[in-house]
C-alpha positions as CSV (number, residue, x, y, z in Angstrom):
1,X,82.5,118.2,10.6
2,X,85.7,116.1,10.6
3,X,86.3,113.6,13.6
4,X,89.5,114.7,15.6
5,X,90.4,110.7,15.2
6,X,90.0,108.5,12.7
7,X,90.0,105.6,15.0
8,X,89.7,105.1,18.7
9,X,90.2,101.6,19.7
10,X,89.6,100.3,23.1
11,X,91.1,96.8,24.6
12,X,94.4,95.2,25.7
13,X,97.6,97.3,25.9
14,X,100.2,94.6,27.3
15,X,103.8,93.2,27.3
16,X,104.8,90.7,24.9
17,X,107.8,89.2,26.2
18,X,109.1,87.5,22.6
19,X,112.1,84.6,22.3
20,X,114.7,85.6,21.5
21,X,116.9,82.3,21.4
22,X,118.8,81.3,24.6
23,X,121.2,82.1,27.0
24,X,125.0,80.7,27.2
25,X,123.2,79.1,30.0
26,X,120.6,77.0,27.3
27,X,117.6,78.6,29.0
28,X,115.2,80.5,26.7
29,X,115.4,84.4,26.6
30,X,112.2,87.0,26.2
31,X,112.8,90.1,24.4
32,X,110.3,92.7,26.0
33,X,108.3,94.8,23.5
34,X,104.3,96.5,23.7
35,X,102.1,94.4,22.7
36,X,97.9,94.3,22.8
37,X,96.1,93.9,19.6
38,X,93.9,97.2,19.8
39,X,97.0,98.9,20.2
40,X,98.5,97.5,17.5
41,X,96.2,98.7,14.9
42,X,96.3,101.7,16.2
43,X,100.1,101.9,15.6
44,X,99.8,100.7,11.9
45,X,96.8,103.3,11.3
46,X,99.3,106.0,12.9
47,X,102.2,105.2,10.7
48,X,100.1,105.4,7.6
49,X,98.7,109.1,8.4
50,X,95.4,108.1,10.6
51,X,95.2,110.4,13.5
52,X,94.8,107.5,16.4
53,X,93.6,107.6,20.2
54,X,93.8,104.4,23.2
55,X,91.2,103.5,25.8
56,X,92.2,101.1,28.3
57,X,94.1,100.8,31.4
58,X,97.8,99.4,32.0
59,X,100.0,99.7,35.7
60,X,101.3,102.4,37.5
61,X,105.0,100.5,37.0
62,X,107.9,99.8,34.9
63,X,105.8,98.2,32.1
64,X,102.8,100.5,32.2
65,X,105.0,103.6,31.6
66,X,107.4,101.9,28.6
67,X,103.6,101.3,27.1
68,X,102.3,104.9,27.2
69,X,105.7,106.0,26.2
70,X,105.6,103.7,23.6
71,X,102.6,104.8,22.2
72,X,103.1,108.1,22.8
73,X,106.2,108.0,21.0
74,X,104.0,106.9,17.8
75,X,102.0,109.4,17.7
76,X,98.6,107.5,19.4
77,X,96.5,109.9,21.6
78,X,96.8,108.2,25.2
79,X,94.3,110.7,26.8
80,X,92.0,107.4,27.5
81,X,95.4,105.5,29.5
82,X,94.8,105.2,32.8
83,X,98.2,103.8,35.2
84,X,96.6,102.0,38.0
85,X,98.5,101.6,41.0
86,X,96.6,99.2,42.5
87,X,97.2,96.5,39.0
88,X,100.0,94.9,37.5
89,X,100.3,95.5,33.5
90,X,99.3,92.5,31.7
91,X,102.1,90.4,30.4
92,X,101.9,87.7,27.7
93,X,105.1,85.0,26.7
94,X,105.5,84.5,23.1
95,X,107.1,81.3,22.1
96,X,107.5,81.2,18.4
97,X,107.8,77.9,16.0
98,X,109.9,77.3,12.8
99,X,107.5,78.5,10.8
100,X,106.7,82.1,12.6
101,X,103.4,80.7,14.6
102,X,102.4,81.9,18.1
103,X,101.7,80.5,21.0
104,X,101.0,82.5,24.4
105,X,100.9,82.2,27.9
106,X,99.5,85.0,30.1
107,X,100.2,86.5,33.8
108,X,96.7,88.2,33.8
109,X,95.1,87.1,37.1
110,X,93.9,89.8,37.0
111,X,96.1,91.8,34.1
112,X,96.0,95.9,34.2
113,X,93.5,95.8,31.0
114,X,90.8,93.7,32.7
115,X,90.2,96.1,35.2
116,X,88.9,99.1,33.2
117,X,85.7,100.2,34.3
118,X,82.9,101.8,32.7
119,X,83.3,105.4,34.8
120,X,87.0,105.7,33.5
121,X,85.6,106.2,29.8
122,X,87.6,108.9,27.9
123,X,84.0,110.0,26.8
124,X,85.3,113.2,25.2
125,X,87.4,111.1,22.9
126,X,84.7,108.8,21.9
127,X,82.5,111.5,20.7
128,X,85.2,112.9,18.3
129,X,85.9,109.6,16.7
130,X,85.4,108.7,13.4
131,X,85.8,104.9,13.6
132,X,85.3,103.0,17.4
133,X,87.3,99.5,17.6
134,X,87.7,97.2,19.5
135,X,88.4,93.6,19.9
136,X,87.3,90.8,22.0
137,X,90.0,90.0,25.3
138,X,87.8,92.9,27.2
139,X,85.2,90.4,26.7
140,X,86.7,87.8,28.8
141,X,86.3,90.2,32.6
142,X,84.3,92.3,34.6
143,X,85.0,95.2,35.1
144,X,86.2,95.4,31.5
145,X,83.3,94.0,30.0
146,X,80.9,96.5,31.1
147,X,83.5,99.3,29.6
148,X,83.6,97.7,26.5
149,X,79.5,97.9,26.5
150,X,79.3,101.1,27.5
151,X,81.7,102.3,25.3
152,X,80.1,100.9,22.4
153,X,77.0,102.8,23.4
154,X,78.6,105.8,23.3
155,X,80.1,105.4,20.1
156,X,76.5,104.5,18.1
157,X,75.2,107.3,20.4
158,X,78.3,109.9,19.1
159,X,78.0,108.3,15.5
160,X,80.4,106.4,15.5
161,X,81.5,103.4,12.9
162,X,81.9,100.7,14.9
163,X,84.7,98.1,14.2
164,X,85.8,94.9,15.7
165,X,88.4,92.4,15.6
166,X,87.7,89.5,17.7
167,X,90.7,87.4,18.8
168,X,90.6,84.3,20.4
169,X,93.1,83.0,22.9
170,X,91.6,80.0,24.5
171,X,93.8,80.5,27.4
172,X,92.0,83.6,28.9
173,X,88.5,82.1,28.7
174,X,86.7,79.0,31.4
175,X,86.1,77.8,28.1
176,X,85.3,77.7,24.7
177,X,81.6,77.5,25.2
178,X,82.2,81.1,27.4
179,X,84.3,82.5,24.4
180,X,81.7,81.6,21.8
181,X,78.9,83.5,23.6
182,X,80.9,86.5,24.6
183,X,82.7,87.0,21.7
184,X,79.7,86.5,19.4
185,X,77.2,88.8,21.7
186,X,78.3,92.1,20.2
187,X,78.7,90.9,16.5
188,X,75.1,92.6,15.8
189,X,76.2,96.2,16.4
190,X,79.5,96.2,14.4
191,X,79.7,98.2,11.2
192,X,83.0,96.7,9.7
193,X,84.4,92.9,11.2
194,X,87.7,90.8,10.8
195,X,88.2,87.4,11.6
196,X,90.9,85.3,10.7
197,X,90.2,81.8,8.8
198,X,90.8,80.0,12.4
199,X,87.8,82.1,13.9
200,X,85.5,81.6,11.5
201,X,83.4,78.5,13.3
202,X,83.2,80.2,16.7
203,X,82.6,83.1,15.5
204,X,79.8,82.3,12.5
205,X,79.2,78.1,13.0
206,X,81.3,77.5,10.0
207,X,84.6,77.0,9.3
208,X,84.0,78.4,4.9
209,X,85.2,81.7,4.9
210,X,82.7,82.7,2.9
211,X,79.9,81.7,4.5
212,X,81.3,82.9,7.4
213,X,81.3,86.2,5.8
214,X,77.9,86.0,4.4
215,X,76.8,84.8,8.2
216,X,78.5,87.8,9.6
217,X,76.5,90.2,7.3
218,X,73.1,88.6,8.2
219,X,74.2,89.5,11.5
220,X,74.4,93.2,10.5
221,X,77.5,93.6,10.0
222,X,77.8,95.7,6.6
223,X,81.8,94.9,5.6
224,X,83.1,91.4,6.7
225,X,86.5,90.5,6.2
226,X,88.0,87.0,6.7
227,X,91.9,87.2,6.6
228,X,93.7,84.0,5.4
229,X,97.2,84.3,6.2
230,X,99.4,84.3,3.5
231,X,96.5,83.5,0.3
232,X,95.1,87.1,1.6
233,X,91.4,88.0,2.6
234,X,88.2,87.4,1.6
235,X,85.8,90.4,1.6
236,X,82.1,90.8,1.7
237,X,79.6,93.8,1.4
238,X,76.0,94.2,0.5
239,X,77.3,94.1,-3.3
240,X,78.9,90.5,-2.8
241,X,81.9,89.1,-1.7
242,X,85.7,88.3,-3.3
243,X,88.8,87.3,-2.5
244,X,91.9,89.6,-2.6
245,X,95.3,88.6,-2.8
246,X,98.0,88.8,-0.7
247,X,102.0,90.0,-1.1
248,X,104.7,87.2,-1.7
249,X,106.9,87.6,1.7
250,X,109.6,85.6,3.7
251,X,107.7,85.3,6.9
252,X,110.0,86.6,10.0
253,X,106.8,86.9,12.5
254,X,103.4,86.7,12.0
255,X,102.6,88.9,15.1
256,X,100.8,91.5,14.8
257,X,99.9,90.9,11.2
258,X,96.5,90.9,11.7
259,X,96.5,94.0,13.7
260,X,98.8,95.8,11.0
261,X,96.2,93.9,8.1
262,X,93.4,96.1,9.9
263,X,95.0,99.1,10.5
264,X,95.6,99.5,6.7
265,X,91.8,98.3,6.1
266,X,90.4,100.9,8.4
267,X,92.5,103.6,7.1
268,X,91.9,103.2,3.5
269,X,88.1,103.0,4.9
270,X,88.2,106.5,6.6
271,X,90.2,108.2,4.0
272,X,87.5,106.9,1.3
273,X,84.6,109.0,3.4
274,X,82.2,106.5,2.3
275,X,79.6,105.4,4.9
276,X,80.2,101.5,6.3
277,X,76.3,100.7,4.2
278,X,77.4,101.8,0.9
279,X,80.9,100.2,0.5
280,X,80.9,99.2,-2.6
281,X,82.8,95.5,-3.2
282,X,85.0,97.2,-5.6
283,X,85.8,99.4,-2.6
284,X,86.3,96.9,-0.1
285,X,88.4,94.6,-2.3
286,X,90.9,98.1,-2.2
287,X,90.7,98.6,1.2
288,X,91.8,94.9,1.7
289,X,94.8,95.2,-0.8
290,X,95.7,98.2,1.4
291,X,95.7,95.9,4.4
292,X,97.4,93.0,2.9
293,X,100.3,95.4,1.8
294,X,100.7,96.2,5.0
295,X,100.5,92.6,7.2
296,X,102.9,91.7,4.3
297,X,105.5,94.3,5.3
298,X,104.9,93.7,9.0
299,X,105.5,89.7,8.9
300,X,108.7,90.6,7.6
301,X,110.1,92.2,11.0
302,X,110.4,91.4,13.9
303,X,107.3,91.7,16.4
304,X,104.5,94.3,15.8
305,X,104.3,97.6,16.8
306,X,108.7,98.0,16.0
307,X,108.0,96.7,12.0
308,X,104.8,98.5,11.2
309,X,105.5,99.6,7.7
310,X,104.8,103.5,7.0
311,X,103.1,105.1,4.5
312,X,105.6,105.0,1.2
313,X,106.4,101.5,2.4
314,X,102.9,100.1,1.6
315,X,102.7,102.3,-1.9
316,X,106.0,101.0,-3.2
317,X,104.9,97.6,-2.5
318,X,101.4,98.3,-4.3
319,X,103.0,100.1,-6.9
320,X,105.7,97.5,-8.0
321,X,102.6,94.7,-7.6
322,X,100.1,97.0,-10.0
Protein backbone atom coordinates (compact mmCIF):
# COMPACT_ATOMS: atom_id res chain seq x y z
CA UNK A 1 0.00 0.00 0.00
CA UNK A 2 1.23 3.54 -0.79
CA UNK A 3 2.63 5.77 2.07
CA UNK A 4 0.38 8.96 2.65
CA UNK A 5 3.97 10.84 2.54
CA UNK A 6 6.75 10.42 0.82
CA UNK A 7 8.87 12.01 3.30
CA UNK A 8 8.50 13.01 6.94
CA UNK A 9 11.40 14.84 8.23
CA UNK A 10 11.89 15.68 11.84
CA UNK A 11 14.44 18.60 13.22
CA UNK A 12 14.92 22.39 13.25
CA UNK A 13 12.09 24.67 12.02
CA UNK A 14 13.67 28.32 12.78
CA UNK A 15 14.11 31.93 11.65
CA UNK A 16 16.87 32.92 9.48
CA UNK A 17 17.23 36.46 9.87
CA UNK A 18 19.42 37.08 6.39
CA UNK A 19 21.49 40.63 5.53
CA UNK A 20 20.22 42.46 3.63
CA UNK A 21 22.80 45.40 3.33
CA UNK A 22 22.46 48.40 5.69
CA UNK A 23 20.46 51.05 6.95
CA UNK A 24 20.91 54.96 5.97
CA UNK A 25 22.09 54.66 9.44
CA UNK A 26 25.39 52.16 8.28
CA UNK A 27 24.11 49.43 10.65
CA UNK A 28 23.52 46.04 9.08
CA UNK A 29 19.80 44.95 8.31
CA UNK A 30 18.22 41.15 8.63
CA UNK A 31 15.70 40.18 6.25
CA UNK A 32 13.41 37.58 8.23
CA UNK A 33 12.54 34.47 6.33
CA UNK A 34 11.84 30.39 7.69
CA UNK A 35 14.60 28.67 7.88
CA UNK A 36 15.64 25.00 9.51
CA UNK A 37 17.30 22.53 7.28
CA UNK A 38 14.61 19.56 7.68
CA UNK A 39 12.18 21.97 6.65
CA UNK A 40 13.86 22.90 3.94
CA UNK A 41 13.94 19.67 2.15
CA UNK A 42 10.73 19.27 2.83
CA UNK A 43 9.86 22.43 0.85
CA UNK A 44 11.95 21.48 -2.20
CA UNK A 45 10.44 17.76 -2.14
CA UNK A 46 6.92 19.65 -1.96
CA UNK A 47 7.55 21.81 -4.93
CA UNK A 48 8.65 18.98 -7.08
CA UNK A 49 5.23 16.80 -6.44
CA UNK A 50 6.41 14.77 -3.03
CA UNK A 51 3.58 14.74 -0.63
CA UNK A 52 5.61 16.21 2.64
CA UNK A 53 4.87 16.17 6.49
CA UNK A 54 7.02 18.25 9.69
CA UNK A 55 7.86 16.99 13.17
CA UNK A 56 9.22 19.38 15.47
CA UNK A 57 8.28 22.09 17.70
CA UNK A 58 8.54 26.02 17.21
CA UNK A 59 6.82 29.02 19.78
CA UNK A 60 3.49 29.95 20.47
CA UNK A 61 4.57 33.70 19.07
CA UNK A 62 5.00 35.90 16.20
CA UNK A 63 7.74 33.62 14.56
CA UNK A 64 6.28 30.29 15.33
CA UNK A 65 3.07 31.10 13.55
CA UNK A 66 4.83 32.91 10.27
CA UNK A 67 6.63 29.22 10.33
CA UNK A 68 3.58 26.97 10.25
CA UNK A 69 1.95 29.41 7.90
CA UNK A 70 4.84 29.22 5.98
CA UNK A 71 4.86 25.73 5.56
CA UNK A 72 1.46 25.40 5.45
CA UNK A 73 1.35 27.65 2.65
CA UNK A 74 3.64 25.10 0.72
CA UNK A 75 1.88 22.45 0.94
CA UNK A 76 3.98 20.48 4.03
CA UNK A 77 1.63 18.51 6.39
CA UNK A 78 2.24 20.39 9.83
CA UNK A 79 0.09 17.83 11.84
CA UNK A 80 3.56 17.03 13.88
CA UNK A 81 4.02 21.25 14.77
CA UNK A 82 3.64 21.76 18.03
CA UNK A 83 3.50 25.96 19.29
CA UNK A 84 4.88 25.93 22.74
CA UNK A 85 3.98 28.67 24.88
CA UNK A 86 6.29 28.15 27.29
CA UNK A 87 9.64 28.48 24.34
CA UNK A 88 10.81 31.05 22.18
CA UNK A 89 11.21 29.98 18.26
CA UNK A 90 14.77 29.46 17.52
CA UNK A 91 16.42 32.21 15.57
CA UNK A 92 19.62 32.13 13.62
CA UNK A 93 21.68 35.51 12.04
CA UNK A 94 22.94 34.98 8.64
CA UNK A 95 25.81 37.08 7.59
CA UNK A 96 26.77 36.39 4.04
CA UNK A 97 30.41 36.88 2.31
CA UNK A 98 31.31 38.03 -1.32
CA UNK A 99 31.28 34.95 -2.44
CA UNK A 100 27.63 33.59 -1.12
CA UNK A 101 29.23 31.71 2.12
CA UNK A 102 27.40 31.51 5.56
CA UNK A 103 28.18 32.16 8.68
CA UNK A 104 25.52 31.90 11.74
CA UNK A 105 24.98 32.98 15.03
CA UNK A 106 22.16 31.45 17.10
CA UNK A 107 19.58 32.73 19.98
CA UNK A 108 18.85 29.05 21.08
CA UNK A 109 19.42 28.94 24.80
CA UNK A 110 17.15 27.02 24.72
CA UNK A 111 15.52 27.50 20.93
CA UNK A 112 11.68 26.14 20.47
CA UNK A 113 13.22 22.96 18.35
CA UNK A 114 15.37 21.73 21.20
CA UNK A 115 12.62 21.14 23.34
CA UNK A 116 10.65 18.46 21.49
CA UNK A 117 10.03 15.53 23.55
CA UNK A 118 9.67 12.11 22.76
CA UNK A 119 5.62 11.99 24.04
CA UNK A 120 4.82 14.76 21.41
CA UNK A 121 5.65 12.32 18.45
CA UNK A 122 3.05 12.68 15.55
CA UNK A 123 3.17 8.74 15.66
CA UNK A 124 0.28 8.45 13.26
CA UNK A 125 2.34 10.34 10.68
CA UNK A 126 5.38 8.24 11.10
CA UNK A 127 3.70 5.13 10.35
CA UNK A 128 2.35 6.38 7.01
CA UNK A 129 5.72 7.59 5.80
CA UNK A 130 7.48 6.40 3.09
CA UNK A 131 10.92 8.07 3.71
CA UNK A 132 11.88 9.27 7.63
CA UNK A 133 14.58 12.25 7.73
CA UNK A 134 16.18 13.85 9.68
CA UNK A 135 19.32 15.69 10.34
CA UNK A 136 21.68 16.27 13.11
CA UNK A 137 20.86 19.94 15.35
CA UNK A 138 18.21 17.58 17.41
CA UNK A 139 21.35 15.88 18.26
CA UNK A 140 22.90 18.71 20.06
CA UNK A 141 19.71 18.73 23.32
CA UNK A 142 17.78 16.86 25.51
CA UNK A 143 14.76 16.72 25.35
CA UNK A 144 15.16 16.64 21.48
CA UNK A 145 17.59 14.02 21.38
CA UNK A 146 15.45 11.40 22.92
CA UNK A 147 12.64 12.46 20.16
CA UNK A 148 14.86 12.13 17.53
CA UNK A 149 15.70 8.31 18.92
CA UNK A 150 12.46 7.47 19.39
CA UNK A 151 11.37 8.61 16.35
CA UNK A 152 13.81 6.71 14.46
CA UNK A 153 12.49 3.61 16.19
CA UNK A 154 9.27 4.10 15.06
CA UNK A 155 10.15 4.64 11.68
CA UNK A 156 12.40 1.06 11.24
CA UNK A 157 9.45 -0.26 13.33
CA UNK A 158 6.63 1.33 10.66
CA UNK A 159 9.11 0.51 7.64
CA UNK A 160 10.32 3.24 7.18
CA UNK A 161 13.57 4.38 4.81
CA UNK A 162 15.40 6.22 6.98
CA UNK A 163 17.45 9.31 5.69
CA UNK A 164 19.79 11.69 7.23
CA UNK A 165 21.47 14.81 6.61
CA UNK A 166 23.83 15.71 9.23
CA UNK A 167 24.80 19.42 9.45
CA UNK A 168 27.35 20.74 11.49
CA UNK A 169 27.39 24.17 13.15
CA UNK A 170 30.13 24.24 15.61
CA UNK A 171 28.37 26.93 17.43
CA UNK A 172 25.52 24.78 18.93
CA UNK A 173 27.82 22.04 20.28
CA UNK A 174 30.40 22.18 23.89
CA UNK A 175 32.54 20.99 21.23
CA UNK A 176 33.74 19.34 18.39
CA UNK A 177 34.69 16.16 20.24
CA UNK A 178 30.57 16.26 21.51
CA UNK A 179 29.50 16.81 17.79
CA UNK A 180 31.64 13.95 16.43
CA UNK A 181 30.08 11.42 18.83
CA UNK A 182 26.55 12.57 18.51
CA UNK A 183 26.33 13.15 15.16
CA UNK A 184 28.16 9.88 14.14
CA UNK A 185 25.95 7.66 16.79
CA UNK A 186 22.99 7.17 14.54
CA UNK A 187 25.03 6.77 11.15
CA UNK A 188 24.42 2.85 11.48
CA UNK A 189 20.67 2.90 11.12
CA UNK A 190 20.38 5.28 8.09
CA UNK A 191 19.26 3.87 4.70
CA UNK A 192 20.27 6.89 2.38
CA UNK A 193 23.06 9.76 3.93
CA UNK A 194 24.42 13.23 2.69
CA UNK A 195 27.31 14.96 3.79
CA UNK A 196 28.78 17.79 2.38
CA UNK A 197 32.75 17.70 1.37
CA UNK A 198 33.44 19.85 4.77
CA UNK A 199 31.75 16.95 6.93
CA UNK A 200 33.39 14.31 5.57
CA UNK A 201 36.27 13.92 8.51
CA UNK A 202 33.95 14.23 11.44
CA UNK A 203 31.59 12.42 10.04
CA UNK A 204 33.85 9.23 8.46
CA UNK A 205 37.82 10.17 9.77
CA UNK A 206 38.63 11.38 6.35
CA UNK A 207 38.47 14.28 4.59
CA UNK A 208 38.44 12.00 0.58
CA UNK A 209 35.03 12.08 -0.43
CA UNK A 210 35.17 8.88 -1.46
CA UNK A 211 36.45 7.11 1.16
CA UNK A 212 34.24 8.85 3.11
CA UNK A 213 31.48 7.36 1.12
CA UNK A 214 32.82 3.96 1.11
CA UNK A 215 33.26 4.46 5.15
CA UNK A 216 29.70 5.52 5.36
CA UNK A 217 28.54 2.31 3.60
CA UNK A 218 30.57 -0.03 5.86
CA UNK A 219 28.64 1.62 8.39
CA UNK A 220 25.38 0.41 6.78
CA UNK A 221 24.35 2.97 5.20
CA UNK A 222 23.23 1.56 1.64
CA UNK A 223 23.33 5.11 -0.61
CA UNK A 224 25.96 7.69 0.46
CA UNK A 225 26.13 10.89 -1.12
CA UNK A 226 28.94 13.47 -0.53
CA UNK A 227 27.82 16.90 -2.16
CA UNK A 228 30.77 19.19 -3.38
CA UNK A 229 29.45 22.44 -3.93
CA UNK A 230 29.54 23.66 -7.17
CA UNK A 231 31.82 20.31 -8.96
CA UNK A 232 28.51 18.33 -7.78
CA UNK A 233 28.22 14.95 -5.73
CA UNK A 234 29.83 11.99 -5.41
CA UNK A 235 27.57 8.92 -5.04
CA UNK A 236 28.07 5.50 -3.63
CA UNK A 237 25.94 2.24 -3.54
CA UNK A 238 26.61 -1.47 -3.07
CA UNK A 239 27.33 -1.34 -7.05
CA UNK A 240 30.23 1.33 -6.57
CA UNK A 241 30.54 4.84 -6.42
CA UNK A 242 30.83 7.98 -9.11
CA UNK A 243 30.85 11.32 -9.40
CA UNK A 244 27.95 13.40 -10.99
CA UNK A 245 28.14 16.73 -12.23
CA UNK A 246 26.76 19.74 -11.28
CA UNK A 247 24.84 22.87 -13.24
CA UNK A 248 27.00 25.95 -14.32
CA UNK A 249 25.22 28.84 -12.07
CA UNK A 250 25.92 32.50 -10.83
CA UNK A 251 25.86 31.81 -7.22
CA UNK A 252 23.28 34.50 -5.35
CA UNK A 253 23.09 32.22 -1.98
CA UNK A 254 24.26 29.04 -1.18
CA UNK A 255 21.52 28.61 1.60
CA UNK A 256 19.57 26.10 1.56
CA UNK A 257 21.29 24.38 -1.37
CA UNK A 258 22.06 21.42 0.31
CA UNK A 259 18.55 21.03 1.68
CA UNK A 260 17.03 21.82 -1.91
CA UNK A 261 20.23 19.15 -3.36
CA UNK A 262 18.32 16.52 -1.05
CA UNK A 263 15.00 17.24 -1.53
CA UNK A 264 15.44 16.49 -5.29
CA UNK A 265 17.63 13.27 -4.35
CA UNK A 266 14.89 11.84 -2.10
CA UNK A 267 12.19 12.54 -4.54
CA UNK A 268 13.60 11.05 -7.52
CA UNK A 269 14.35 8.12 -4.82
CA UNK A 270 10.60 7.64 -3.85
CA UNK A 271 9.25 8.15 -7.22
CA UNK A 272 11.79 5.20 -8.58
CA UNK A 273 10.00 2.66 -5.89
CA UNK A 274 13.15 0.88 -5.70
CA UNK A 275 14.18 -0.33 -2.13
CA UNK A 276 17.30 1.79 -0.48
CA UNK A 277 19.47 -2.10 -0.84
CA UNK A 278 19.07 -2.40 -4.43
CA UNK A 279 19.81 1.12 -5.87
CA UNK A 280 21.59 0.49 -8.53
CA UNK A 281 24.72 3.13 -9.17
CA UNK A 282 23.24 3.96 -12.43
CA UNK A 283 20.24 4.85 -10.29
CA UNK A 284 21.85 6.80 -7.81
CA UNK A 285 23.98 8.83 -10.20
CA UNK A 286 20.12 9.97 -11.56
CA UNK A 287 18.84 10.65 -8.40
CA UNK A 288 21.94 12.94 -7.82
CA UNK A 289 21.53 14.81 -11.19
CA UNK A 290 17.99 15.42 -10.02
CA UNK A 291 19.37 16.98 -6.85
CA UNK A 292 22.08 19.01 -8.45
CA UNK A 293 19.39 20.49 -10.82
CA UNK A 294 17.79 21.59 -8.18
CA UNK A 295 20.63 23.20 -5.51
CA UNK A 296 21.65 24.76 -8.87
CA UNK A 297 18.36 26.59 -9.36
CA UNK A 298 18.02 27.39 -5.59
CA UNK A 299 21.75 29.11 -5.28
CA UNK A 300 20.44 31.31 -7.80
CA UNK A 301 17.78 33.13 -5.38
CA UNK A 302 17.69 34.53 -2.72
CA UNK A 303 17.48 32.35 0.68
CA UNK A 304 15.88 28.81 0.69
CA UNK A 305 12.55 27.92 1.12
CA UNK A 306 11.40 31.51 -1.22
CA UNK A 307 13.79 30.07 -4.45
CA UNK A 308 13.03 26.45 -4.30
CA UNK A 309 12.73 25.65 -7.94
CA UNK A 310 9.39 23.63 -8.95
CA UNK A 311 8.94 20.84 -10.97
CA UNK A 312 9.27 22.19 -14.84
CA UNK A 313 12.08 24.33 -13.51
CA UNK A 314 14.49 21.34 -12.74
CA UNK A 315 13.34 19.39 -16.24
CA UNK A 316 14.13 22.49 -18.38
CA UNK A 317 17.39 22.76 -16.80
CA UNK A 318 18.00 18.76 -17.28
CA UNK A 319 16.55 18.94 -20.55
CA UNK A 320 18.63 21.80 -22.15
CA UNK A 321 21.90 19.99 -20.20
CA UNK A 322 20.99 16.33 -21.87
Amino acid sequence: MASKYSITALGELLIDFTEVGTSQNGQKMFERNPGGAPANVLVAARKLGATTAFIGKVGDDMHGAFLRDTLTGEGVDTTGLILDPNVFTTLAFVALDERGERAFSFARKPGADTCLNARELALDVIDATRVFHVGSLSLTNEPARGATLAALDRAREAGCVLSYDPNYRSSLWASAQVAQLQMRSIVNRMDLMKISDEECELLTGTRHPEKAAETLLEKGVKVAVVTLGGAGAYVRCAQGGAYVEGFPTDIVDTTGAGDSFWGGFLTAFCESGVDAADVTLEQACGFARFGNAVASLCVRGRGAIPSMPTRGEVEALLAQQQ
